[in-house]
Backbone bond lengths (Angstrom), bond angles and torsions (degrees), N, CA, C in turn:
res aa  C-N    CA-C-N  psi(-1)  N-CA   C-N-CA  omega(-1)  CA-C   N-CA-C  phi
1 X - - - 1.458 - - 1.518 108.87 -
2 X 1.158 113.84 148.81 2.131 117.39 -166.64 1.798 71.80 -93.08
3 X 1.643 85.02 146.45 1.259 123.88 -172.33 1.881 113.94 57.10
4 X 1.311 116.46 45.38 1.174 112.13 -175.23 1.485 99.49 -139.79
5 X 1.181 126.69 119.79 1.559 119.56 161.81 1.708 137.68 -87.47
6 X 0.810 150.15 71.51 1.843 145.67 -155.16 1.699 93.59 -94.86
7 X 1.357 88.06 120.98 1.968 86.90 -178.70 2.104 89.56 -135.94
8 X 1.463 92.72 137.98 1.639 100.80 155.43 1.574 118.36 -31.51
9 X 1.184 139.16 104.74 1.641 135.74 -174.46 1.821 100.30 -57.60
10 X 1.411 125.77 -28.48 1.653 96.98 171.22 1.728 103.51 -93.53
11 X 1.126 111.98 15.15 1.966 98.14 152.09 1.417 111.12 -99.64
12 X 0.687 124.13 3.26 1.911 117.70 -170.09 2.060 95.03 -121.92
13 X 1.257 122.94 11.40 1.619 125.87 -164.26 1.717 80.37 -79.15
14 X 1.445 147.25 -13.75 1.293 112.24 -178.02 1.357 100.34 -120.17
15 X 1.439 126.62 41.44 1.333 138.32 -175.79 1.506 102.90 -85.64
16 X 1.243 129.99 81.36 1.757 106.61 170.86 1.470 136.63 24.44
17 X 1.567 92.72 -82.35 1.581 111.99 -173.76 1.457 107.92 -72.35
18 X 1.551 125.04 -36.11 1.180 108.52 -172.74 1.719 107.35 -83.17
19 X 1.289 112.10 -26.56 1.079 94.52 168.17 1.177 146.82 -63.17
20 X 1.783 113.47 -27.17 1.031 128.04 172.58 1.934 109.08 -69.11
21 X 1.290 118.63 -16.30 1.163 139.57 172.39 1.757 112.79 -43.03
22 X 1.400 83.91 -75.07 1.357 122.76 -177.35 1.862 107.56 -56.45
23 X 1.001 128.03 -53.54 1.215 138.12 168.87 1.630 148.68 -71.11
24 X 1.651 87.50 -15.13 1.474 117.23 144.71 1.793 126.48 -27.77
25 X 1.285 128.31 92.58 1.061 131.02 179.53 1.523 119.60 -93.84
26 X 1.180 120.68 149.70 1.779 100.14 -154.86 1.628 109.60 -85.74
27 X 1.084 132.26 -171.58 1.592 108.49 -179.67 1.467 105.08 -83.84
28 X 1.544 98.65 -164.02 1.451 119.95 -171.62 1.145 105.15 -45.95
29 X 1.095 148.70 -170.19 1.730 147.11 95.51 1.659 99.62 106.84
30 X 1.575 109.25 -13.70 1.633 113.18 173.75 1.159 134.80 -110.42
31 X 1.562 108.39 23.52 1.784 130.24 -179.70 2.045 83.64 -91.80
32 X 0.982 95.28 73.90 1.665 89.33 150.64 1.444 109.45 -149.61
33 X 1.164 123.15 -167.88 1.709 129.96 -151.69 1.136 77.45 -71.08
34 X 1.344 153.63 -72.07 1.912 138.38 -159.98 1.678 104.08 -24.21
35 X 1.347 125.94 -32.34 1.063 109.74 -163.46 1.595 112.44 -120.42
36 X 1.513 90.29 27.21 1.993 97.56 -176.83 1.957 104.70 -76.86
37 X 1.456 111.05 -26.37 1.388 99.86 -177.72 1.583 101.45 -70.70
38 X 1.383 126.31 -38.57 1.740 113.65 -176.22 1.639 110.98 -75.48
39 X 1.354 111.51 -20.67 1.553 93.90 162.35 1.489 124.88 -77.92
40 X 1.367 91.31 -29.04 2.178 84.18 178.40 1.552 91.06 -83.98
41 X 0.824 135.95 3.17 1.569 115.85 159.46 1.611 128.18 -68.28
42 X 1.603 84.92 -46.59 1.778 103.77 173.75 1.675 117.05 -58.44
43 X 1.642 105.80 -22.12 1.164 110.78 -157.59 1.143 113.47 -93.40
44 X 2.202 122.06 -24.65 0.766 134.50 -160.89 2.313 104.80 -124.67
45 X 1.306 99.12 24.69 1.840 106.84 -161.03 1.263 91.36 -96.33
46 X 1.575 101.10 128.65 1.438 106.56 -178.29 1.356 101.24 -118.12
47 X 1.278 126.63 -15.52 1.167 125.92 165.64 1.764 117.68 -173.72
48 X 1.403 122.92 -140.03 1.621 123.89 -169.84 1.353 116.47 133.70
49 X 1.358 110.37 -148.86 1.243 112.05 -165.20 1.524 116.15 -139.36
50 X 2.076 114.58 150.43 1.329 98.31 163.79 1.327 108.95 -125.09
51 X 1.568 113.44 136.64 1.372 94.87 170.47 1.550 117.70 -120.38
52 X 1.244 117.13 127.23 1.719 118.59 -176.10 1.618 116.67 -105.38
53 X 1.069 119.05 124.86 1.420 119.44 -164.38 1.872 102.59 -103.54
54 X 0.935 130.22 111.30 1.692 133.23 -169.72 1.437 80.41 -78.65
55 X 2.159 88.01 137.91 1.339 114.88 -177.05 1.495 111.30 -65.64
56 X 1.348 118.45 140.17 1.558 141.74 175.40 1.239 94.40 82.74
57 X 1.303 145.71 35.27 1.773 142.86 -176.73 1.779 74.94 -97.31
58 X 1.379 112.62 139.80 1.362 129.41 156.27 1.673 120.19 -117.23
59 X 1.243 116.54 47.61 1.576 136.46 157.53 1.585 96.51 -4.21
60 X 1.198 154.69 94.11 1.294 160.34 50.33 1.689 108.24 66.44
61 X 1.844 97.43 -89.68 1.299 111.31 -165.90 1.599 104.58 -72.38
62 X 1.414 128.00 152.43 1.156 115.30 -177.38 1.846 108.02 -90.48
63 X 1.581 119.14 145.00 1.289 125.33 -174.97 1.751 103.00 -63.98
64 X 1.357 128.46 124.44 1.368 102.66 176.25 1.833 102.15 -129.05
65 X 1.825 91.27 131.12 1.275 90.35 -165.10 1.703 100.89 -120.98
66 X 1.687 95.95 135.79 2.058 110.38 -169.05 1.132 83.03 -99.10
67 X 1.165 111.69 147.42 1.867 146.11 154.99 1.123 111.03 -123.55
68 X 1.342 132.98 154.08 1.228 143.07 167.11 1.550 109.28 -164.25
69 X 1.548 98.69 172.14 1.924 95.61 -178.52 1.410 100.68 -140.43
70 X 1.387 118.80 169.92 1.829 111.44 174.11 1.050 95.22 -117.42
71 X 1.141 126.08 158.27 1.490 149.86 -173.08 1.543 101.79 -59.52
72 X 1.692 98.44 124.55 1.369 100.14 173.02 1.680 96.17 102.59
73 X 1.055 136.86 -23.28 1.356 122.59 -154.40 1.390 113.58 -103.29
74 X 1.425 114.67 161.27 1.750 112.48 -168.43 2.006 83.13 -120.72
75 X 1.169 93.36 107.37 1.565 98.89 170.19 1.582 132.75 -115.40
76 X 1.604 111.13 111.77 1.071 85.48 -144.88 1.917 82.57 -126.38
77 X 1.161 137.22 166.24 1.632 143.46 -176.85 1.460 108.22 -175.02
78 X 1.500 87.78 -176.48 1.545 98.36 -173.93 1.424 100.81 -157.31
79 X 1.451 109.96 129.18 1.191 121.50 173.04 1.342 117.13 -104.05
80 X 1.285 141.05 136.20 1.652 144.28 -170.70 1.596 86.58 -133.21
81 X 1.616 93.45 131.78 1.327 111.38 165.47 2.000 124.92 -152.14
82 X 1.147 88.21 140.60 1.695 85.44 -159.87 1.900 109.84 -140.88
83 X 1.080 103.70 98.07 1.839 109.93 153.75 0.820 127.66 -45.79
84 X 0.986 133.74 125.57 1.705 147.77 174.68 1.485 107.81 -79.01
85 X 0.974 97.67 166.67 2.250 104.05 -171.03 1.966 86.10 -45.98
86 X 1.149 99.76 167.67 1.523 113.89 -168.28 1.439 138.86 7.97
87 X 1.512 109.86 19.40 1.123 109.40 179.51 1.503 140.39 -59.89
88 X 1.286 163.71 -156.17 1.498 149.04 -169.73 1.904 85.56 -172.81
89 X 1.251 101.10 128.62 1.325 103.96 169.97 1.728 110.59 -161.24
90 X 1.580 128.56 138.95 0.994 135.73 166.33 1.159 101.70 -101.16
91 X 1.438 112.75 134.96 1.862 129.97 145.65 1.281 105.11 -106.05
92 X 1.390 99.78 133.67 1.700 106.63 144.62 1.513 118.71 -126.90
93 X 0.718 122.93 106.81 2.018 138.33 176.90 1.582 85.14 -72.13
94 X 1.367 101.46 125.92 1.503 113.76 168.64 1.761 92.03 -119.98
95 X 1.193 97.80 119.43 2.084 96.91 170.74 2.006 117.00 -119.18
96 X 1.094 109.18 94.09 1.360 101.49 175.18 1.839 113.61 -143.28
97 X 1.412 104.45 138.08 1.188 103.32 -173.26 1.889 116.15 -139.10
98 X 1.088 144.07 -164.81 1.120 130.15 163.28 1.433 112.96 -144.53
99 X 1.088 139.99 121.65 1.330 139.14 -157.88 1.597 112.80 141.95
100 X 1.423 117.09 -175.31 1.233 129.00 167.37 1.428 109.87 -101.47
101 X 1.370 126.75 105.61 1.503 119.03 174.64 1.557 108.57 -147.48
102 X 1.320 108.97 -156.36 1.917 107.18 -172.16 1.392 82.63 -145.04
103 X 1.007 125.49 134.89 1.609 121.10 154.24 1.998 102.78 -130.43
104 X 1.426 101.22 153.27 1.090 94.70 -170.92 1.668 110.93 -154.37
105 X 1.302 100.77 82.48 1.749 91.79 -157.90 1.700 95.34 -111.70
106 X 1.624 95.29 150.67 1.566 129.45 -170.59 1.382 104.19 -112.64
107 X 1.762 111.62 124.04 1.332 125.12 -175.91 1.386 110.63 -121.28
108 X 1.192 124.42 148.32 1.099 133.54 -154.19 1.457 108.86 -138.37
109 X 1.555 128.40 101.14 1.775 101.73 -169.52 1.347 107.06 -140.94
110 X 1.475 124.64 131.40 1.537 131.94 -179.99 1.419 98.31 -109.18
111 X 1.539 101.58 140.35 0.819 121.51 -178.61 1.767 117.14 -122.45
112 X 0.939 125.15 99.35 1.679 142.19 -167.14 1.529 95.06 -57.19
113 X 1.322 119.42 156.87 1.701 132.46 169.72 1.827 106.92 -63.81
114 X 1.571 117.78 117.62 0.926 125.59 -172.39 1.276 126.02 87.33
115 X 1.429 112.27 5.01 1.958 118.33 -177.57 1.362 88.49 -95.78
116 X 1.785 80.60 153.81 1.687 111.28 160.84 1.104 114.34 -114.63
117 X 1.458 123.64 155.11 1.612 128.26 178.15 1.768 89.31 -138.46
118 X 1.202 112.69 135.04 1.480 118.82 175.73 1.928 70.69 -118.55
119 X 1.650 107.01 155.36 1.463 96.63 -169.78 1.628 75.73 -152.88
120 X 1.501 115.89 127.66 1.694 110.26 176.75 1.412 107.22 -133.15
121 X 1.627 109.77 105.65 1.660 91.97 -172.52 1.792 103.97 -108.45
122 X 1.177 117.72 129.84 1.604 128.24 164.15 1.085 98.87 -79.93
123 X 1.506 103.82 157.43 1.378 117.12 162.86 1.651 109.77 -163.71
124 X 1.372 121.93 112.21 1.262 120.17 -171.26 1.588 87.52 -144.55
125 X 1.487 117.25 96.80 1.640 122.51 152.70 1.065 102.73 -100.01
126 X 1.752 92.27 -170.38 1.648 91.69 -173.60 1.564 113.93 -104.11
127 X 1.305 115.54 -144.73 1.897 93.54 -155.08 1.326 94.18 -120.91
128 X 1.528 121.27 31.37 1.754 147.81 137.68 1.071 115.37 -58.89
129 X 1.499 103.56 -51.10 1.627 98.04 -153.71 1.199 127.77 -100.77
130 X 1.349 123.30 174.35 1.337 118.22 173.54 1.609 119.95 -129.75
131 X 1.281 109.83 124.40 1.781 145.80 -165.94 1.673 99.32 -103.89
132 X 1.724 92.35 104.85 2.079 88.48 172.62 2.072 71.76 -137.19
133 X 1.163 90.77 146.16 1.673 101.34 158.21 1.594 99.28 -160.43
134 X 1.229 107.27 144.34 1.532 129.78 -169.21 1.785 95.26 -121.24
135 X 1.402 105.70 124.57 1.741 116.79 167.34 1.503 112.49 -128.81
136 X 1.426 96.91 142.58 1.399 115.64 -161.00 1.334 111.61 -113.52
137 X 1.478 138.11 84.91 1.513 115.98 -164.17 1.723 113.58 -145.06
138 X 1.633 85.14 143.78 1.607 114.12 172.82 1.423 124.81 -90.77
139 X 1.747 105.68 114.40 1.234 109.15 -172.22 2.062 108.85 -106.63
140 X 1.098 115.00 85.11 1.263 131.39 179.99 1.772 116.94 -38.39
141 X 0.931 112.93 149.34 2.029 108.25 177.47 1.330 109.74 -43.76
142 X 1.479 119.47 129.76 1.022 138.97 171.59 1.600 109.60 60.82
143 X 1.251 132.24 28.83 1.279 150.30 178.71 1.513 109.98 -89.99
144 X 1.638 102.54 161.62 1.805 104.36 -175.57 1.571 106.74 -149.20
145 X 1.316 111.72 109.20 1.503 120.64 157.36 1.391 120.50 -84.43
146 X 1.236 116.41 118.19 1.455 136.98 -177.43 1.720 114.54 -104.95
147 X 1.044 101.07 85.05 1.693 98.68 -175.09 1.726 118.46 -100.23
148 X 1.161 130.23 144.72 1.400 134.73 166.67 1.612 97.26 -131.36
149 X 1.173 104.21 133.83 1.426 109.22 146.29 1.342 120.96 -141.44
150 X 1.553 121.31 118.37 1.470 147.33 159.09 1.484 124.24 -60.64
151 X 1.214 115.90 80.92 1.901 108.23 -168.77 2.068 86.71 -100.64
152 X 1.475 96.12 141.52 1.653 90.84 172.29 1.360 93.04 -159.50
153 X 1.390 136.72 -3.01 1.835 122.90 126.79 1.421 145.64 -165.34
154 X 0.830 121.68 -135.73 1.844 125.20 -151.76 1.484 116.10 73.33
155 X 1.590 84.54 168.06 1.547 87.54 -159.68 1.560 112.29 -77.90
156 X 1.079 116.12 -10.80 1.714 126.24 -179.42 1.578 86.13 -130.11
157 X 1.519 125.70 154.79 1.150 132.09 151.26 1.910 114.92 -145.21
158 X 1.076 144.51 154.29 1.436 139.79 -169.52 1.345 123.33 -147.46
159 X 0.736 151.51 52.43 1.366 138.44 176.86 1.600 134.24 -61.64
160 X 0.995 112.35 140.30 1.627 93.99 -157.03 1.824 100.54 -148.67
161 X 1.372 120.76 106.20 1.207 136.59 -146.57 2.090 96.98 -114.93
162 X 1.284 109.18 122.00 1.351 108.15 164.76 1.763 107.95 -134.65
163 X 1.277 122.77 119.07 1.167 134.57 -159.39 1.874 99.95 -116.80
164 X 1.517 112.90 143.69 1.942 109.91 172.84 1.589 72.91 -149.51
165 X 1.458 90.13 121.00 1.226 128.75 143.79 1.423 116.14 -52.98
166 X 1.492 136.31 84.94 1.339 115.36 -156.04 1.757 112.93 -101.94
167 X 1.689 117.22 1.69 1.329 107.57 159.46 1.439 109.83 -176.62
168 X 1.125 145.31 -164.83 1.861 128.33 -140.04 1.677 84.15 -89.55
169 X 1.331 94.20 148.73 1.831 106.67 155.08 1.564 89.59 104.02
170 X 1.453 129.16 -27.35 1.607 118.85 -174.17 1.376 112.76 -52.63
171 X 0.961 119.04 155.00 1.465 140.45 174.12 1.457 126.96 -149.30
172 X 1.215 123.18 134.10 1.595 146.61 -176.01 1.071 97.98 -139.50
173 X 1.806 103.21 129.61 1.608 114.77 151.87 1.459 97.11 -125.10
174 X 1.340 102.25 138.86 1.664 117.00 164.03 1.369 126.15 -87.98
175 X 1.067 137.32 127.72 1.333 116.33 -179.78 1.328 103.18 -131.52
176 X 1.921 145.12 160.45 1.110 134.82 169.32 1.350 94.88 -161.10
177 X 1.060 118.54 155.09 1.844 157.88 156.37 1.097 127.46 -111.25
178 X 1.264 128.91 95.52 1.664 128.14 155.88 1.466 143.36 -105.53
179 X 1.252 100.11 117.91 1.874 101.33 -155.60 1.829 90.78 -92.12
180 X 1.054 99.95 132.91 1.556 120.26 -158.89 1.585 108.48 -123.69
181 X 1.535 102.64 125.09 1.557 103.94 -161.65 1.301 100.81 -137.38
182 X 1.260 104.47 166.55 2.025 118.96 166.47 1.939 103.98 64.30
């Protein structure tokens, strides 16, 4: 998409921003077990994704991003994503797989003064697997995080949302659905 960047996360490791991304430690008082799935993430990331949206790009079509896992596998990444001053961007994370596996991916998202993030994550595995993802996000002045998340299976599922308001005018809405079975 024009004005959209998606780069391999170990080509972009001497990028400034993502690095500073990546190296982000959470504050004081929040090194407790809430945050053991984003450290074994860090511990076990072999790679992922970056995506940079150039400021005033108004992205239209929505970004739509597939995951999947193969049976047996411990999958674990990190996606970093960041708006530039006024940018407009849709995600949708579609996650579904069939098998017994773990997937466990760590998101990372800046948000520039005046960006939007509409952010839509699915998640329908099967009732094997296990779904933990940990998101980390910066909501810049006068900025807007738009979140949904849809979990409807595996046998464990987690989502785990930490949001900083980082100066007047930010805004986050959370939204979630869970279709609950057996």
């Amino acid at each position: 998409l024009e004005g959209v960047t998606i780069t391999p996360l170990m080509q972009a490791l001497n990028v400034d921003w993502v690095r500073a991304a990546l190296c982000e430690d959470m504050p004081p008082g929040q090194h407790n077990t809430e945050n053991t799935l984003w450290h074994l993430g860090n511990i076990y990331m072999r790679d992922g994704i970056v995506i940079d949206v150039s400021a005033n790009a108004e992205i239209t079509a929505p970004l739509e991003l597939l995951t999947s896992a193969d049976n047996g596998a411990f999958f674990t990444d990190r996606m970093v994503i960041r708006l530039q001053r006024n940018a407009r961007l849709t995600i949708v994370e579609d996650h579904w797989s069939k098998g017994t596996f773990w997937k466990n991916r760590l998101t990372h998202i800046v948000l520039e003064p005046g960006s939007k993030l509409t952010h839509i994550r699915m998640q329908d595995d099967s009732d094997k697997a296990v779904y933990t993802q940990t998101t980390n996000v910066h909501v810049g002045r006068d900025a807007c995080y738009d979140a949904v998340a849809y979990c409807a299976g595996a046998a464990l599922s987690r989502n785990q949302i930490r949001v900083t308001l980082d100066d007047t005018g930010a805004v986050c809405h959370l939204n979630g659905v869970n279709l609950l079975r057996g």
